[in-house]
RONURO-196839 format. One line per 5 residues: number of its first residue (from 1); their letters; for each residue x, y, z of C-alpha. Coordinates in steps of 0.5 Angstrom, whole numbers. Example, Ala and Ser with C-alpha at 12.3 -4.5 7.8 and 13.67 -1.06 7.14 Angstrom:
2
1> AS> 25,-9,16 | 27,-2,14;
//
This chain:
459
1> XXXXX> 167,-93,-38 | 168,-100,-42 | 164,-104,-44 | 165,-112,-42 | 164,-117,-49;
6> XXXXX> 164,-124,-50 | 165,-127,-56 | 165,-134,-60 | 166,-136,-67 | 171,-139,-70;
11> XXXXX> 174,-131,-71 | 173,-130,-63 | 182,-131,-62 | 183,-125,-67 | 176,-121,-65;
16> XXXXX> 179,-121,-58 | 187,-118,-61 | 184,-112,-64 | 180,-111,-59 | 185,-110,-54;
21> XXXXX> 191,-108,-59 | 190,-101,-56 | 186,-98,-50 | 179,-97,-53 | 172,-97,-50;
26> XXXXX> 171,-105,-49 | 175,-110,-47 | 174,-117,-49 | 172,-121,-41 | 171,-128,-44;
31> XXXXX> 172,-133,-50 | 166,-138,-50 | 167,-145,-53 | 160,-147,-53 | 154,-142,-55;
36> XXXXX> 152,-146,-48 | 157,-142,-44 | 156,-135,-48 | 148,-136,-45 | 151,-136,-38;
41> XXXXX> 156,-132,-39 | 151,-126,-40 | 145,-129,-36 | 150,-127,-30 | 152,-121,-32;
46> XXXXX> 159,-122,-34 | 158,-118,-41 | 154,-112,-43 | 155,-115,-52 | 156,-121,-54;
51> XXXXX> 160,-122,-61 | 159,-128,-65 | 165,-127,-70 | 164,-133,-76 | 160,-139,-75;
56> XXXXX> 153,-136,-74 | 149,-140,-77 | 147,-142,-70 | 144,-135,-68 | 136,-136,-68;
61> XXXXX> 131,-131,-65 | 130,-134,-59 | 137,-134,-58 | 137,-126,-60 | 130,-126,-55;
66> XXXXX> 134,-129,-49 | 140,-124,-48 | 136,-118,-50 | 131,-119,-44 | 137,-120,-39;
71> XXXXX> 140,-112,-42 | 145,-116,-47 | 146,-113,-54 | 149,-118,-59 | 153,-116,-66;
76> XXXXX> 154,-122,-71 | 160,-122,-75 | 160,-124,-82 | 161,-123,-89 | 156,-127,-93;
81> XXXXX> 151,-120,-95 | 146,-125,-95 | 147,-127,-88 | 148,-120,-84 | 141,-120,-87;
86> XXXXX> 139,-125,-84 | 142,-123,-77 | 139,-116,-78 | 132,-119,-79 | 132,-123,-72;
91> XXXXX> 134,-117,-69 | 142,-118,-68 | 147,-111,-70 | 152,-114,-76 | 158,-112,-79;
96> XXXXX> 163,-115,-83 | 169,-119,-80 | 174,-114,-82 | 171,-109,-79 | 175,-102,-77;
101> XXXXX> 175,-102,-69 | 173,-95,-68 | 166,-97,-73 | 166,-104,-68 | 167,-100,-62;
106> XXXXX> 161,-96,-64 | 157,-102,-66 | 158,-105,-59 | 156,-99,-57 | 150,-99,-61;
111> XXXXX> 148,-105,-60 | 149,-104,-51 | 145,-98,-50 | 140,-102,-55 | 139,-108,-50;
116> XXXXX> 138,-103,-44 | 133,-99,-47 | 128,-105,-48 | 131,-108,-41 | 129,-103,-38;
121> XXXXX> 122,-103,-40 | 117,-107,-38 | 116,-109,-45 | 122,-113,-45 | 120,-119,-45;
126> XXXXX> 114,-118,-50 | 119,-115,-55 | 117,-116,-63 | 122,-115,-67 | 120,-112,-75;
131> XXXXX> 119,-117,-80 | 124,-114,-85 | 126,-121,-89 | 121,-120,-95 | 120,-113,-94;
136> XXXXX> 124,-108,-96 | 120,-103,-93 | 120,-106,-86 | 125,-103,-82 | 131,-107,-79;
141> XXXXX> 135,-107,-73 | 142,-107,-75 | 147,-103,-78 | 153,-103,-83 | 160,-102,-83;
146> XXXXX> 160,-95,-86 | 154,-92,-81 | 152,-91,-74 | 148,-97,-71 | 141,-96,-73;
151> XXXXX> 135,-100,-69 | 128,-100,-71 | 122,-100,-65 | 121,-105,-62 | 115,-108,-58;
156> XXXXX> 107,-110,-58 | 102,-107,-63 | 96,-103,-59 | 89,-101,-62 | 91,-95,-64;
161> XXXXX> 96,-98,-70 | 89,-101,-72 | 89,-96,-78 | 96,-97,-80 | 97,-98,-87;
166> XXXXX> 99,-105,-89 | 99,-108,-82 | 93,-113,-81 | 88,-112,-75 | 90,-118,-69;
171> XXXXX> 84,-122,-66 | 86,-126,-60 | 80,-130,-57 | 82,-133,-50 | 78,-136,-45;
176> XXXXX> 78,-139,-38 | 80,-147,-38 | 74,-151,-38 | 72,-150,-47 | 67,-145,-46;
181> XXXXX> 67,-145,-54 | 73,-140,-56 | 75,-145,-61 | 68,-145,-65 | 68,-137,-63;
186> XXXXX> 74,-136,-66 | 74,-141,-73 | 67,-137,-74 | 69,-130,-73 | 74,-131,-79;
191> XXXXX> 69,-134,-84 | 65,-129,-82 | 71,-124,-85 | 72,-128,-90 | 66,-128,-92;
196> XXXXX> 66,-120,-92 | 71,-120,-98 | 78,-120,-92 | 84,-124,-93 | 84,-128,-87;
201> XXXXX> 90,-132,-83 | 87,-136,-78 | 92,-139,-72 | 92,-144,-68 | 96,-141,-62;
206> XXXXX> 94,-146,-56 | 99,-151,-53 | 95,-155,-48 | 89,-157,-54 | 90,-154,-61;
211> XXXXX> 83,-156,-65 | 82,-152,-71 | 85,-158,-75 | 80,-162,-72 | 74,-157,-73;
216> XXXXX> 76,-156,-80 | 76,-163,-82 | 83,-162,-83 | 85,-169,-82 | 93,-168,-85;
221> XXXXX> 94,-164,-80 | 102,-162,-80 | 102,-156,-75 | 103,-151,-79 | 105,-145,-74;
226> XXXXX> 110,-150,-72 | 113,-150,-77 | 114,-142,-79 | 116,-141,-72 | 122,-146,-74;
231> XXXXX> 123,-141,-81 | 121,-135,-76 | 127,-137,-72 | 133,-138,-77 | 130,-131,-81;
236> XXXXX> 128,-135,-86 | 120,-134,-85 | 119,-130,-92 | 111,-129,-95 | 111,-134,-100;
241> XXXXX> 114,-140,-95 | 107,-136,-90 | 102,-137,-95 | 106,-145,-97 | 104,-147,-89;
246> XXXXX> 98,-144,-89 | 93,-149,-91 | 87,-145,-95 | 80,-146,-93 | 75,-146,-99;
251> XXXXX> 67,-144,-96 | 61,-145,-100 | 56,-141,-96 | 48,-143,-98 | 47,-137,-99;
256> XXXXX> 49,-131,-103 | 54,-126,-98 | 54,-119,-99 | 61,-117,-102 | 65,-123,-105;
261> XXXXX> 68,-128,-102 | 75,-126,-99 | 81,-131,-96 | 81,-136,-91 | 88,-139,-88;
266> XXXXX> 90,-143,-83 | 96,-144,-79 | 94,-150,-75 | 96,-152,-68 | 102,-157,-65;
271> XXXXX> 99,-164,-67 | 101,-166,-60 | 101,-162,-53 | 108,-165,-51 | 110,-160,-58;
276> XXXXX> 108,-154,-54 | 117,-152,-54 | 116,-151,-61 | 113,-144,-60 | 117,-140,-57;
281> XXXXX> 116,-133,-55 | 120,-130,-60 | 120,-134,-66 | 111,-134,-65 | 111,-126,-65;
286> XXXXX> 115,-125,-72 | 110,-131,-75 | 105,-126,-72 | 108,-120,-75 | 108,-124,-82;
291> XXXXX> 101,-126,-82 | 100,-118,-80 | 103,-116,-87 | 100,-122,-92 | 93,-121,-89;
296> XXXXX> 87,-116,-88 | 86,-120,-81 | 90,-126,-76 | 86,-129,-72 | 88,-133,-67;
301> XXXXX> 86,-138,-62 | 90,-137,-55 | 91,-142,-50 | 88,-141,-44 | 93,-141,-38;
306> XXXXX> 97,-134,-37 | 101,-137,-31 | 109,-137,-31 | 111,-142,-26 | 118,-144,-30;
311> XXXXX> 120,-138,-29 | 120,-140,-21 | 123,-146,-22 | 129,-145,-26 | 135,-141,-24;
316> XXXXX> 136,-140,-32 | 131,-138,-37 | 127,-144,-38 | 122,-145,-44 | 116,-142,-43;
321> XXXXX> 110,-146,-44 | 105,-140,-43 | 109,-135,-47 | 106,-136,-53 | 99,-135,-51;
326> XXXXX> 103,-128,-46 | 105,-126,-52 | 99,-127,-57 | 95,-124,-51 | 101,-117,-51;
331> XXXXX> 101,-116,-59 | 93,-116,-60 | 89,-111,-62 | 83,-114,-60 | 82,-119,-54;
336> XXXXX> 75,-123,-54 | 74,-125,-48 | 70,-132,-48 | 66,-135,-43 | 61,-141,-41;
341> XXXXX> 54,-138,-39 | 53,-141,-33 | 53,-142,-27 | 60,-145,-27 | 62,-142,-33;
346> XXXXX> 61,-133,-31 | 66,-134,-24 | 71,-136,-29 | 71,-132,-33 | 71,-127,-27;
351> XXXXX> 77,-130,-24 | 82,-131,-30 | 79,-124,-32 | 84,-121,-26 | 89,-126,-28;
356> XXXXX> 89,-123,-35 | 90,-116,-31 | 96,-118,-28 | 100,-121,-34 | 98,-117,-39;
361> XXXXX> 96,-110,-35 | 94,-106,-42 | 89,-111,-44 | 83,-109,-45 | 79,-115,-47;
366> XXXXX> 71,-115,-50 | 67,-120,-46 | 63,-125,-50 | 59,-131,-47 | 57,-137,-51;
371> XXXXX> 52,-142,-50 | 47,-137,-48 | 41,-141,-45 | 35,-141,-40 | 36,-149,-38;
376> XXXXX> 42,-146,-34 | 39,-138,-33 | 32,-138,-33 | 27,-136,-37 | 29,-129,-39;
381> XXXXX> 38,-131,-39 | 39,-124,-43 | 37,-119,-37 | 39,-125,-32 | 46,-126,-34;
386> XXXXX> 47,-118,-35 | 44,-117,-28 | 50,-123,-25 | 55,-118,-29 | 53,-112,-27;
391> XXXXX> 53,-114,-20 | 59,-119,-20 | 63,-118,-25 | 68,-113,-27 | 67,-106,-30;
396> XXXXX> 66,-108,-37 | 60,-109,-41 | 58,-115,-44 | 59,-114,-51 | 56,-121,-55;
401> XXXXX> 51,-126,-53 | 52,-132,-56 | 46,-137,-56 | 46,-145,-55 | 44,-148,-60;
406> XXXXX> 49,-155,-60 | 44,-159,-66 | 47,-153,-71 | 54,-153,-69 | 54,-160,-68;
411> XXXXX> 52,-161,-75 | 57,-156,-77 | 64,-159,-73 | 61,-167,-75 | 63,-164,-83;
416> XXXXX> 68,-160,-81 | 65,-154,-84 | 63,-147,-81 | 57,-144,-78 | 56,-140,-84;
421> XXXXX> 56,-147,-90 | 51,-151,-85 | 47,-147,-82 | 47,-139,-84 | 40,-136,-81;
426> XXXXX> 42,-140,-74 | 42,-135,-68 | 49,-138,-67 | 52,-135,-73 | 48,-128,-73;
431> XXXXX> 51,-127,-66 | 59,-128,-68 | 58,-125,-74 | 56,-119,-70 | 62,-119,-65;
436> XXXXX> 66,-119,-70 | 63,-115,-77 | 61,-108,-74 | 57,-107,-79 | 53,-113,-79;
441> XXXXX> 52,-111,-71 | 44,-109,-70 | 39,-108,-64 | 35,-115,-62 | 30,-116,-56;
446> XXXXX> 34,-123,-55 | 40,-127,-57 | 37,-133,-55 | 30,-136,-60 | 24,-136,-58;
451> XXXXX> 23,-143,-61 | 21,-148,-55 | 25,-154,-54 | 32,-154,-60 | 33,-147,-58;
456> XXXX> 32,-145,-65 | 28,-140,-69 | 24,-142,-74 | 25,-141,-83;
//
């Protein structure tokens, strides 16, 4: 069977001569002038490989990203080392431009059956690719022209990768619409691991409201994820540019912590919400993949909405403004499930907890409510609020109960600190740091004070 290829480049003419000089295993079906024409080609099933042979200087992930997920291989063409190591990185297969045709032909084979693997499972469209570039150790997708096409595995991270050496754990904090706190939550919970001696990446992932600048005090915002996205998809993104765009934050407890200080950056979020196409899907999981490596733990704030009405609307791939938080939802090893706790706030979260398993079946998220309060439950909000669990809510338990206490962290967002520099023995912040530092977790009788009015317990 012979494999259908389209090309373009300024070596596409002398590509397509070779390649049908003799009666080999593919066959040259189109020669595309505009990469635009290369993209619909391949999306209507024209081709199985698409070669860019010279000129691949406009090859980005996101490009790499959109062929792979409708089953179409691509193989760049160059002889700069430097930039086949580039396309290796965005998951491209490479070779020179004077490549022998029987090694070609293998190459476009590899790079055929490499694509249908990934389309044929259901993590096509979640597929990551290995941040190799300033990694040596990671492995690339890609091959050589003196060896057999090699691809390295691709697809989200599980739980079960939590242990592996050398690859940070992800935290994703996401909640149904109506600001049920997670930005707090997820600011808090990575001051809480920095605070344990972890080097910490915290991420602004959210495209309808991002606000971790804002709860920092980080007034010279500069959308940082943005910009690594950009370098993420040209494979320029390396650990030093990372470490460059990820703003550190300096804490001063009031208090001595246990273990010495660690690590806390920031990639901050889209300084506007009409920016959300900057975080492309692809471009997002290798950024993911850096911070994964640079730290201990990445922390990431997603956004709420899980709908995917672009791809309804549109005959062709169309950007996805919810591809971003899908993906970080896909790669996470711990989803933390934030809601209200009220009246409004449980049924929420029970309904987006159904629209979570319908767009990311393998999520396995921990149920947190915040602003746990007896103005709104009652006088005993603990037991009422886990009765209305067990009764209503899905068949996962509730693992943190966040106390209200707006006077405290108020004060905390109005001096662009965290729970742990303003107001370290408040229930709020003993409360996060159990969700997130085992260690830290202990059997109490209530998470809300027992103070009368403020809801804070005396010092």
């Amino acid at each position: 069977m012979r494999l259908s290829v389209v090309v373009i480049g300024p070596d596409s003419s002398e590509i397509g001569e070779r390649l049908g000089q003799t009666n080999g295993s593919v066959t040259v079906v189109r020669e595309c002038e505009e990469l635009a024409e290369l993209i619909a080609a391949c999306q209507s099933g024209l081709a199985r490989v698409a070669v860019v042979a010279g000129g691949t200087a406009d090859i980005t992930m996101t490009l790499v990203d959109r062929l792979l997920a409708v089953g179409v291989g691509l193989v760049g063409l160059s002889d700069d080392d430097g930039e086949r190591r580039r396309l290796e990185t965005l998951g491209a297969m490479t070779a020179p431009v004077r490549v022998p045709r029987d090694q070609f032909e293998r190459l476009i084979a590899g790079a055929a059956d490499h694509a249908v693997r990934l389309a044929a499972s259901d993590a096509a469209s979640a597929a990551s690719f290995s941040f190799a570039g300033s990694h040596p150790g990671a492995p690339a997708v890609g091959a050589g022209p003196l060896e057999e096409p090699t691809v390295a595995a691709a697809g989200g991270t599980t739980g079960e990768d939590e242990g592996e050496v050398g690859r940070a754990r992800l935290i994703a904090f996401w909640g149904p619409i109506g600001s049920p706190g997670r930005t707090t939550v997820a600011v808090n919970a990575a001051a809480e691991l920095a605070a344990r001696g972890r080097k910490v990446i915290l991420v602004d992932a959210d495209t309808y409201g991002p606000s971790i600048a804002a709860h920092l005090g980080l007034l010279e915002e500069s959308a940082g994820l943005a910009q690594a996205c950009r370098l993420a998809d040209q494979g320029q993104l390396d650990e030093s540019a990372l470490k460059r765009l990820a703003v550190p934050i300096v804490t001063h407890a009031r208090e001595p912590a246990a273990t010495p200080a660690g690590e806390l950056r920031v990639l901050t979020g889209i300084t506007r919400a009409d920016r959300w196409n900057e975080l492309r899907a692809a471009s997002l999981a290798a950024v993911l993949g850096a911070a994964r490596q640079a730290a201990d733990e990445v922390v990431v704030d997603a956004g709420f909405c899980l709908e995917a009405d672009e791809e309804l609307s549109f005959d062709t791939m169309a950007p996805r403004r919810n591809a971003a938080t899908l993906r970080v939802l896909e790669v996470a090893d711990r989803i933390v499930a934030v809601g209200a706790a009220d009246t409004v706030g449980m049924p929420r979260l029970v309904r987006s907890l159904d629209e979570l398993a319908a767009a990311v079946p393998t999520a396995s998220p921990d149920i947190v409510f915040n602003r746990v309060r007896r103005s709104a439950l009652g006088r005993f909000p603990d037991r009422a609020l886990r009765d209305a669990w067990e009764r209503f809510g899905p068949a996962r338990p509730i693992v943190g109960l966040i106390p209200f206490d707006d006077e405290t962290v108020g004060a905390a967002l109005l001096a662009g600190q965290t729970l742990l520099e303003t107001a370290p023995r408040s229930e709020a912040r003993r409360a996060i740091a159990e969700i997130v530092c085992s260690s830290e977790q202990r059997k109490r009788k209530s998470a809300v004070a027992s103070a009368r009015a403020g809801g804070r317990r005396p010092r």
